[in-house]
C-alpha positions in Angstrom: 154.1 157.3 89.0 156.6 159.3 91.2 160.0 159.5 89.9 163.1 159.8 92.6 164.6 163.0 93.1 167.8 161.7 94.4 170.8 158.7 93.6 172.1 156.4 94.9 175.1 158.0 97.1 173.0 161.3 97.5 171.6 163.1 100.5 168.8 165.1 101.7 167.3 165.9 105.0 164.0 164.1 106.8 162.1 165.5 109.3 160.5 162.8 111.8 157.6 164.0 114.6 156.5 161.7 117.5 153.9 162.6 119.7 155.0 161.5 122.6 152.6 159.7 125.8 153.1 162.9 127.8 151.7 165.3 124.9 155.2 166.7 123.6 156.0 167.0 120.4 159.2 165.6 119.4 161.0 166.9 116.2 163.9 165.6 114.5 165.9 166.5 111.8 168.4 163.8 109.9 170.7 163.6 107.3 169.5 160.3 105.0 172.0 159.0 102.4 170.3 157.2 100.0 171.5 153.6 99.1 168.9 152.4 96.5 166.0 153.9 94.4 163.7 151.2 94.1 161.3 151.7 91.3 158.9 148.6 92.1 158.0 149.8 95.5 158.6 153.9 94.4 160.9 154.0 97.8 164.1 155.0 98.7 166.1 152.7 101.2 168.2 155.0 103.3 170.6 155.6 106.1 170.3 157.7 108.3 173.7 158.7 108.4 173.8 162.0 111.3 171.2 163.1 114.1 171.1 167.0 112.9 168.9 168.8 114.7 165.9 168.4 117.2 163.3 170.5 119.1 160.8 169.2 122.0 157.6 171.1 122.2 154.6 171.3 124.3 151.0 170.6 123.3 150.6 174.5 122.4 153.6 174.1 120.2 155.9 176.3 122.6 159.6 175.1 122.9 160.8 173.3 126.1 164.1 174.5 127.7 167.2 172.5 127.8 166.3 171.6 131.2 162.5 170.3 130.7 164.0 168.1 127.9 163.6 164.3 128.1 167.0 162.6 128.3 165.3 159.7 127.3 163.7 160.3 124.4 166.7 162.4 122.8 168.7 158.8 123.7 166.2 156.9 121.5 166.4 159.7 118.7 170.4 159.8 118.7 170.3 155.9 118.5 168.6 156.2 115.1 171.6 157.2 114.1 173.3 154.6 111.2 169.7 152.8 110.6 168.6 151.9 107.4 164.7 152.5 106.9 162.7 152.5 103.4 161.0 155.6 102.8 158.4 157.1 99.9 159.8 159.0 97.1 157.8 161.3 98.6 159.4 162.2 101.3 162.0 163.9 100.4 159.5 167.1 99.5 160.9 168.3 102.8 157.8 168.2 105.0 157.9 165.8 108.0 156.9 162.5 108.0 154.8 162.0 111.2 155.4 158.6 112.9 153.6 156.4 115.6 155.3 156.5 118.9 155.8 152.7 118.8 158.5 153.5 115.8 160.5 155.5 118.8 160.3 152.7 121.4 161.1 150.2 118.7 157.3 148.4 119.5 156.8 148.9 115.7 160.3 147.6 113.5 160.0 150.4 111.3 163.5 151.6 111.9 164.6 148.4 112.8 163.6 145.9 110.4 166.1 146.1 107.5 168.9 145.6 109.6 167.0 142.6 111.5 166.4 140.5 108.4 170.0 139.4 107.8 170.1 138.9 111.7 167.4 136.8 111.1 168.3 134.9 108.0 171.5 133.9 109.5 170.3 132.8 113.0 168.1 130.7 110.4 170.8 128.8 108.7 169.9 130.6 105.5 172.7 133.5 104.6 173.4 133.1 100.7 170.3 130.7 99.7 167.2 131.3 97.4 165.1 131.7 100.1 167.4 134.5 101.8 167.4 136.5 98.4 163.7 136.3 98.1 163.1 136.9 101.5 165.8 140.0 101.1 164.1 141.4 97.8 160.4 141.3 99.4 161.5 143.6 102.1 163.3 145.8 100.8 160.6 146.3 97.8 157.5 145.0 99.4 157.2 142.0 96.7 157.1 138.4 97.1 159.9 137.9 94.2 163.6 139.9 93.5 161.8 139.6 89.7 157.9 141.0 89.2 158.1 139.3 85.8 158.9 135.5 87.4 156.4 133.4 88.3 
């Protein structure tokens, strides 16, 4: 069972690749401060508190120039800036964590869907009842209760 290298309040670097639709390689490099260690779902939830470093690369692996950049896909990297994913224990070995382009373009809520579920639960009606907590609890730990052990 993996055991979390970092605490609460502690940081450490992630490395996300995209391929992109063109054939690029897109490489960045952010700061992730971790919030909470959960044991049940051996994850980290995270935010992804500064954009450090990035790198755009053809299909041969060669760096592009400033100018053969895509301003557009640096604008979606930046604006993952301050999100709050849930990520492995694993992860924090250093190696990147290769991603589906749909994560970038926000098809897929994976950087997206821990700040969406209070959004949610509000527009709902439900902020502060049973159902919101359980709701909470089984995504951010991937269980159906905040408690493994209740019924």
């Amino acid at each position: 069972m993996p055991e979390p290298t970092y605490k609460e309040g502690e940081s450490f670097e992630v490395q996300f690749v995209w391929r992109s639709p063109d054939g690029d390689f897109l490489r960045a490099l952010f700061n992730a401060e971790v919030q909470k260690a959960d044991p049940l779902s051996e994850k980290y939830i995270v935010r992804l508190n500064r954009f450090l470093a990035g790198r755009q690369e053809s299909t041969e692996g060669q760096g592009r120039s400033p100018d053969e950049l895509s301003r557009q896909y640096w604008a979606m990297i930046d604006g993952l800036t301050g999100r709050r994913i849930s990520l492995a224990y694993e992860v924090d070995d250093g190696r990147p964590l290769w991603l589906r382009w749909e994560t970038l373009t926000g098809e897929h809520n994976f950087f997206y869907r821990l700040d969406e579920v209070p959004k949610r639960l509000a527009r709902e009606g439900k902020i502060g009842s049973p159902e919101t907590k359980k709701a909470v609890a089984k995504d951010l730990s991937g269980t159906d209760s905040p408690d493994r052990n209740s019924p």
